[in-house]
VODO-51441 format. One record per atom (N, C-alpha, C): x, y, z. Coordinates in steps of 0.02 Angstrom, whole numbers, padded with zeros to 5 digits, always signed. Layout:
N
XYZ ...
END
This chain:
222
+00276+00385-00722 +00349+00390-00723 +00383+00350-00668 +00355+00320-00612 +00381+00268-00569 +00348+00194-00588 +00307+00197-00627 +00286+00121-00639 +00332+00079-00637 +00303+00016-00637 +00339-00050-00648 +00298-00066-00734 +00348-00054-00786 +00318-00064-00837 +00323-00157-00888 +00296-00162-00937 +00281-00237-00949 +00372-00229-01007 +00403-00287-01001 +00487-00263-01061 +00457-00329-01088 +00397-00339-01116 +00392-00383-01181 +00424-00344-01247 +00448-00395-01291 +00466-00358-01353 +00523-00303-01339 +00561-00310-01297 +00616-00291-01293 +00606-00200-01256 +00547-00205-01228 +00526-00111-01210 +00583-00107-01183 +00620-00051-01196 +00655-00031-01128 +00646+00036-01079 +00566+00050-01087 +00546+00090-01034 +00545+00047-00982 +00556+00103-00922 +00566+00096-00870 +00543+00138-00811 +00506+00141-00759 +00483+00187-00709 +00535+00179-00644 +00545+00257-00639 +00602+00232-00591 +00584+00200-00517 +00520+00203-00492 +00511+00160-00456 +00525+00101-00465 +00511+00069-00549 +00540-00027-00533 +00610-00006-00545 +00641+00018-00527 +00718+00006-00518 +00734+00041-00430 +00697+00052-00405 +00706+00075-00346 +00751+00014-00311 +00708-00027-00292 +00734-00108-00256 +00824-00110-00280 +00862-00092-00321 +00920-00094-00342 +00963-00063-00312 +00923+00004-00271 +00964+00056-00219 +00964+00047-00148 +00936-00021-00136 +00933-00029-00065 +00947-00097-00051 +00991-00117+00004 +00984-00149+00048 +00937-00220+00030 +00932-00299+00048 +00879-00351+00061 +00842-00338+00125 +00869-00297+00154 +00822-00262+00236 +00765-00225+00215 +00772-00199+00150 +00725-00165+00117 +00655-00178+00067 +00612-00184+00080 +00540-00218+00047 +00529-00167-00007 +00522-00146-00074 +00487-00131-00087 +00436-00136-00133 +00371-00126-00130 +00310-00147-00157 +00276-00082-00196 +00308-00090-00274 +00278-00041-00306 +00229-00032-00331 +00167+00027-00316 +00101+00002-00346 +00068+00049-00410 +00131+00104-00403 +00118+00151-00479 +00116+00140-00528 +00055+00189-00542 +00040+00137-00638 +00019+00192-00673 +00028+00183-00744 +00051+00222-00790 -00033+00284-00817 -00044+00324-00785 -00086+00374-00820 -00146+00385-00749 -00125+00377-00712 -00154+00380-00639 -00157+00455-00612 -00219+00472-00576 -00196+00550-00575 -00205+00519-00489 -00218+00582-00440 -00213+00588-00364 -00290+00550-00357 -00322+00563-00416 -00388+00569-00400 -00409+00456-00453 -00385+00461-00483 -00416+00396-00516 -00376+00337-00490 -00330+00349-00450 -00297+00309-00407 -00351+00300-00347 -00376+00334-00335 -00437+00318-00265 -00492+00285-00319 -00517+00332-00365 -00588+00298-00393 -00580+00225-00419 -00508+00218-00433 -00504+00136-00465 -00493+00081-00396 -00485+00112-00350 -00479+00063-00271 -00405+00049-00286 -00358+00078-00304 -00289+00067-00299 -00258+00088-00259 -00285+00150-00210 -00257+00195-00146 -00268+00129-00103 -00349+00100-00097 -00386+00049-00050 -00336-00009-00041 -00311-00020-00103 -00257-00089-00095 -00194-00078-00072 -00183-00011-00066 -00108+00014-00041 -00104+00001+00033 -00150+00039+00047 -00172+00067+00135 -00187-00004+00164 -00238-00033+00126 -00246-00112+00161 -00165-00151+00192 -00110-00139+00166 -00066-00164+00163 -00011-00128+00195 -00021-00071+00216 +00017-00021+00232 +00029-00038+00337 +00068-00037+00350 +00093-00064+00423 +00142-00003+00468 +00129+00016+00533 +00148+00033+00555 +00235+00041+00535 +00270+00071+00535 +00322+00101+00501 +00349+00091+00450 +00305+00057+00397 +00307+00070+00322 +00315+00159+00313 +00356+00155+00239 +00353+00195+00206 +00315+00206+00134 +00276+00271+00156 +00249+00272+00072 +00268+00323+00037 +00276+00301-00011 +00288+00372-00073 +00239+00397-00121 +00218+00437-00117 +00159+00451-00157 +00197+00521-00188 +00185+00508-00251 +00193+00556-00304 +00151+00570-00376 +00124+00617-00380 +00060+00614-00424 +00085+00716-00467 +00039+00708-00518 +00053+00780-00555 +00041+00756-00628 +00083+00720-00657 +00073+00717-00736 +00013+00705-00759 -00035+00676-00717 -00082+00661-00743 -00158+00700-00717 -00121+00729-00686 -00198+00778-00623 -00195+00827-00658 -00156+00865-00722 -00154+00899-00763 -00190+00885-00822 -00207+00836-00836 -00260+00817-00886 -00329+00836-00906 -00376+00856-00938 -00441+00892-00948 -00481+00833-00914 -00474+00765-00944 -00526+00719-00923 -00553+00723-00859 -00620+00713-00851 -00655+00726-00803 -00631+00678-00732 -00632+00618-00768 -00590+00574-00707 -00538+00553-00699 -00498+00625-00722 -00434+00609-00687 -00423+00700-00658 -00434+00727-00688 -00408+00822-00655 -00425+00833-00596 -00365+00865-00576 -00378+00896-00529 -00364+00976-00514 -00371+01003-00467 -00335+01087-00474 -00285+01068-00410 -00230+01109-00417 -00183+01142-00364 -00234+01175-00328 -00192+01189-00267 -00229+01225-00218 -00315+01187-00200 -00317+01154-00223 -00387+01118-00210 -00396+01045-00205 -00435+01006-00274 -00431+00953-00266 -00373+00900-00258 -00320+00951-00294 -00257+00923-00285 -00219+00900-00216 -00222+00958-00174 -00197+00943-00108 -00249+00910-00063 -00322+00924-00070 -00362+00883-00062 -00349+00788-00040 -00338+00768-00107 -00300+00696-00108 -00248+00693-00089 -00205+00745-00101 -00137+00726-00067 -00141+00721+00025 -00189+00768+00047 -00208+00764+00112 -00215+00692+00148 -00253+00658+00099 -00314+00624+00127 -00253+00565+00125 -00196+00529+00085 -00147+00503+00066 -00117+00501+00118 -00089+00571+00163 -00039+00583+00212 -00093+00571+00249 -00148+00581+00273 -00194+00557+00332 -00192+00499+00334 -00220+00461+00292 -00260+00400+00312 -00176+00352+00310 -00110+00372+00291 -00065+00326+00304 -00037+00327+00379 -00046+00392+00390 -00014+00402+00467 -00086+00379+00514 -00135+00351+00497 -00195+00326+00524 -00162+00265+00539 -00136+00224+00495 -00110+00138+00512 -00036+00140+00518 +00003+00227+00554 +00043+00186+00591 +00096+00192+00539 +00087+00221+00458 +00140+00227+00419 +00186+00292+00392 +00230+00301+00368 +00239+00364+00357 +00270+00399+00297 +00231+00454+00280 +00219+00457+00224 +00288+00525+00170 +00288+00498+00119 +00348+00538+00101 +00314+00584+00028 +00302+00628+00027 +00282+00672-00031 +00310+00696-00096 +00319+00678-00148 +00360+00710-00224 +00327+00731-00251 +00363+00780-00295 +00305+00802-00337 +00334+00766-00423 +00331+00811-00468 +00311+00760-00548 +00372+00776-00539 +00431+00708-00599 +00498+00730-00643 +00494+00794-00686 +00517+00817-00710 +00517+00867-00776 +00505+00826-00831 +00457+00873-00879 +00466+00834-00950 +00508+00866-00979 +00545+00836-01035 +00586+00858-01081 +00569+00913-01122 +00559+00980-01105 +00518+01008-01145 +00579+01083-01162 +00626+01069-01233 +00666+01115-01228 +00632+01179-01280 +00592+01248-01261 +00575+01266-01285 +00617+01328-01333 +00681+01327-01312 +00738+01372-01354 +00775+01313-01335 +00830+01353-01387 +00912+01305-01381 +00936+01326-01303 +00926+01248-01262 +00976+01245-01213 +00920+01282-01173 +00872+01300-01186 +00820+01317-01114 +00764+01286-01090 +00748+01261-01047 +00692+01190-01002 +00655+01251-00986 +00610+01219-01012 +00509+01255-00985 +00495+01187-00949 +00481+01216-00887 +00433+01169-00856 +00359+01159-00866 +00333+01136-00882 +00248+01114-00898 +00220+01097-00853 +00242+01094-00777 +00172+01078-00726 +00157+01119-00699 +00198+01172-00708 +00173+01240-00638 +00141+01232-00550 +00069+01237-00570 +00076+01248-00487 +00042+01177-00467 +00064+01125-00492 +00049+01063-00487 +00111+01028-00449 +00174+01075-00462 +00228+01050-00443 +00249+01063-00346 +00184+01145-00343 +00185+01181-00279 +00149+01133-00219 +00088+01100-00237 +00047+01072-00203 +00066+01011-00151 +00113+00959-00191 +00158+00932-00165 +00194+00942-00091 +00217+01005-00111 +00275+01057-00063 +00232+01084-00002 +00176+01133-00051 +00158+01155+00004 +00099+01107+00076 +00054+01044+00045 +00043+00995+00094 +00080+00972+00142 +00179+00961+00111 +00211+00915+00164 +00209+00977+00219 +00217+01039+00178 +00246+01101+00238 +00185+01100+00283 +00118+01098+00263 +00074+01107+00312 +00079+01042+00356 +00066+00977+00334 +00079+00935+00359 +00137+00889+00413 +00183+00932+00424 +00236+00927+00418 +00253+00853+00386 +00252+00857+00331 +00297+00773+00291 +00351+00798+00237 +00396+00773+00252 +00468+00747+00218 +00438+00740+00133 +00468+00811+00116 +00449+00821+00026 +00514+00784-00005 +00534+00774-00073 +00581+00759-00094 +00555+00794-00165 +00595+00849-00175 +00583+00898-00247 +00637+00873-00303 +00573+00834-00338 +00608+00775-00399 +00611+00814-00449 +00560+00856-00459 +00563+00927-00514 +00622+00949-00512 +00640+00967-00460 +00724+01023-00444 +00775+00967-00492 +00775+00895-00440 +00836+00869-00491 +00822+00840-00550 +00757+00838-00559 +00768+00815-00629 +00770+00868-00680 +00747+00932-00655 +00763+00975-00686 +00835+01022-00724 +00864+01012-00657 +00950+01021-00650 +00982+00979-00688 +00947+00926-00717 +01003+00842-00716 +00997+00850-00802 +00926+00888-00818 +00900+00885-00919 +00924+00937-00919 +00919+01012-00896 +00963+01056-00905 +01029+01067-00936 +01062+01039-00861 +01140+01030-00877 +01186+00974-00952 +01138+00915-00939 +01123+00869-01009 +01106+00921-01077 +01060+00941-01088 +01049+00989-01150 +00988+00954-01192 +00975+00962-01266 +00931+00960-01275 +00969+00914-01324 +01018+00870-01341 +01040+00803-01368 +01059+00772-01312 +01087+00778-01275 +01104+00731-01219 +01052+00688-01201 +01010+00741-01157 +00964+00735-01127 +00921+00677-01141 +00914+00672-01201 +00881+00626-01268 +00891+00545-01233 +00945+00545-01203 +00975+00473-01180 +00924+00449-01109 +00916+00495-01095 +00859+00461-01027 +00796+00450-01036 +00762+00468-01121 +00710+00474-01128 +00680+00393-01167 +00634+00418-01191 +00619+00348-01228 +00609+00371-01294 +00673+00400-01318 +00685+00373-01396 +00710+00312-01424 +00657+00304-01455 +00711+00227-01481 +00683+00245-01584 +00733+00222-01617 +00723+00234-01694 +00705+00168-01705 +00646+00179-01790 +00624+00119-01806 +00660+00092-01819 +00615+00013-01814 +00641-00071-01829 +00698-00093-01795 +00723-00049-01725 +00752-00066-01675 +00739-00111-01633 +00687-00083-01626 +00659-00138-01534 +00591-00173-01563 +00566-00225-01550 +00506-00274-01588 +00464-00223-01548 +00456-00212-01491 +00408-00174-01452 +00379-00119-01488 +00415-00073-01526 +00400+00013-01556 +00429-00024-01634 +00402-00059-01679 +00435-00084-01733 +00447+00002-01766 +00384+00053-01763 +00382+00117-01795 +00430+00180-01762 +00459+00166-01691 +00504+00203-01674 +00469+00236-01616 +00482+00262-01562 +00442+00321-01530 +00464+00373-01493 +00461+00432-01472 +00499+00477-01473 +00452+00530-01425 +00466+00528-01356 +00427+00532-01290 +00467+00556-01252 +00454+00624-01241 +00488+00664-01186 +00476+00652-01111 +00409+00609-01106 +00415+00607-01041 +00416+00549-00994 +00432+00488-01015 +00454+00419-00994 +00518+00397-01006 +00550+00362-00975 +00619+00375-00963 +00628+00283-00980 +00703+00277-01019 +00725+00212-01029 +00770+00188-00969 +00795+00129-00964 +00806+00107-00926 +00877+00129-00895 +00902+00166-00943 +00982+00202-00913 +00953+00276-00885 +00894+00311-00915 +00856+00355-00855 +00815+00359-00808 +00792+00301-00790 +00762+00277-00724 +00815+00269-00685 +00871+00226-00703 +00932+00206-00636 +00957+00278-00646 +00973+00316-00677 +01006+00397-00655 +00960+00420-00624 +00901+00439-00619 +00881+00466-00584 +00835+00430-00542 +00833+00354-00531 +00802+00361-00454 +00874+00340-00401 +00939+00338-00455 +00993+00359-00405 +01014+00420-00383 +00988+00478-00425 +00960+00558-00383 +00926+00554-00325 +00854+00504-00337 +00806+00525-00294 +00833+00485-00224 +00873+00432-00248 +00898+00393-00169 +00941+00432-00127 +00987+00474-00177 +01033+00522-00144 +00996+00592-00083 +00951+00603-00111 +00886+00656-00089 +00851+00613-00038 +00830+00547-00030 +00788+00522+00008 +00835+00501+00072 +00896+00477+00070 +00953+00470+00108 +00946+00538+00137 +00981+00589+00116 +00967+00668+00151 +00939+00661+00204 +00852+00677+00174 +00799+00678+00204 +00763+00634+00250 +00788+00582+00266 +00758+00494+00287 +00821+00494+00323 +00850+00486+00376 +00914+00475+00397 +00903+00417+00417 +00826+00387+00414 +00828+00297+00441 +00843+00260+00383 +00836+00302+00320 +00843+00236+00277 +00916+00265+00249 +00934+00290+00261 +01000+00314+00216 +01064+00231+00237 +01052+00226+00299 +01103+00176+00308 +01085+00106+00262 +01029+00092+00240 +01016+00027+00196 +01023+00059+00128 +01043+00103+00112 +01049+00130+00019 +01110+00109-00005 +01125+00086-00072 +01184+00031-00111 +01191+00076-00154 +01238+00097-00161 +01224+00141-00266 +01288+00096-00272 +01282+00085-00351 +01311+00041-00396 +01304+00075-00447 +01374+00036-00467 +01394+00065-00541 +01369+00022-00609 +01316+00025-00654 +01288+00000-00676 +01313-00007-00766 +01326-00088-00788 +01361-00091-00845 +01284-00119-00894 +01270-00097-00943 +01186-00112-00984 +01228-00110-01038 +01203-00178-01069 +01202-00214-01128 +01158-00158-01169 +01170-00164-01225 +01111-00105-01289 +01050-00169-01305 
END
């Protein structure tokens, strides 16, 4: 859900990480390395943590946010709350404050999951706690993306809502010629809403970076 995704064929998914760079400042670097089906745990086994940290510099910031996928059965990717989960998240906030960087903790967006009229079930449970409760032990700067993205599909409803997602109807877009209809990846007018939530929350919380944050009012062609 933060990837930088491929817009051949007209995709218009979007991870709100590659739209991050839009909320900040040219004082601001950022180098996104999230990729799409990654859990806490297959992000280390694939050497993708290794290429982060290699690169990671004394008062860099990192964001590490993991859940949608540490929920998965597959063997190499699950993880548990309270265990392997915070486990990696540990080792993430260690080894960045090892080179000098510092580290910022989220937990998953909400999926779209309206299970009555007008009522949001959340689907990660205590995947969403692990997050929270590492920064608290740790002391590191959480940013609870669940809360607003939760608040943000809520208050939207269960047609609204529809607009941040990645519905698109067939023989629209060359990309989905068959249509696709995905509660939990977000198009490109719900990545800029909500990683202009999450900048509003990271400003809060970050009082060093709040002075380089831009929000703009954003006009998108269909």
């Amino acid at each position: 859900t933060m990837a930088n995704k491929k817009i051949d064929g007209g995709n218009p998914e979007r991870g709100w990480g590659m739209v991050l760079p839009g909320f900040f400042s040219e004082d601001i670097r950022i180098d996104n390395h999230a990729a799409n089906g990654r859990s806490s745990k297959s992000f280390i086994s694939e050497g993708r943590w290794e290429k982060v940290i290699s690169k990671v510099k004394k008062g860099d910031y990192v964001f590490i946010q993991f859940g949608h996928n540490d929920e998965k059965a597959d063997s190499t990717r699950h993880t548990d709350p309270g265990s392997t989960f915070d486990e990696n998240l540990r080792r993430y906030v260690n080894e960045t404050r090892a080179k000098g960087g510092i580290p910022v903790l989220f937990n998953s967006i909400v999926r779209r999951n309206f299970v009555q009229p007008k009522v949001l079930f959340d689907t990660h449970g205590a995947y969403l706690d692990a997050p929270r409760n590492v920064a608290k032990e740790l002391g590191v700067t959480f940013i609870d993306m669940n809360k607003i993205t939760h608040d943000l599909v809520q208050e939207l409803g269960p047609v609204e809502s529809k607009k941040l997602f990645m519905f698109v109807e067939p023989n629209q877009v060359p990309a989905f010629p068959k249509g696709r209809e995905d509660n939990t990846h977000l198009n490109v007018y719900g990545a800029r809403t909500i990683a202009g939530l999450a900048v509003d929350a990271i400003g809060k919380e970050i009082p060093e970076l709040a002075k380089y944050i831009r929000q703009f009012d954003y006009v998108v062609a269909q």
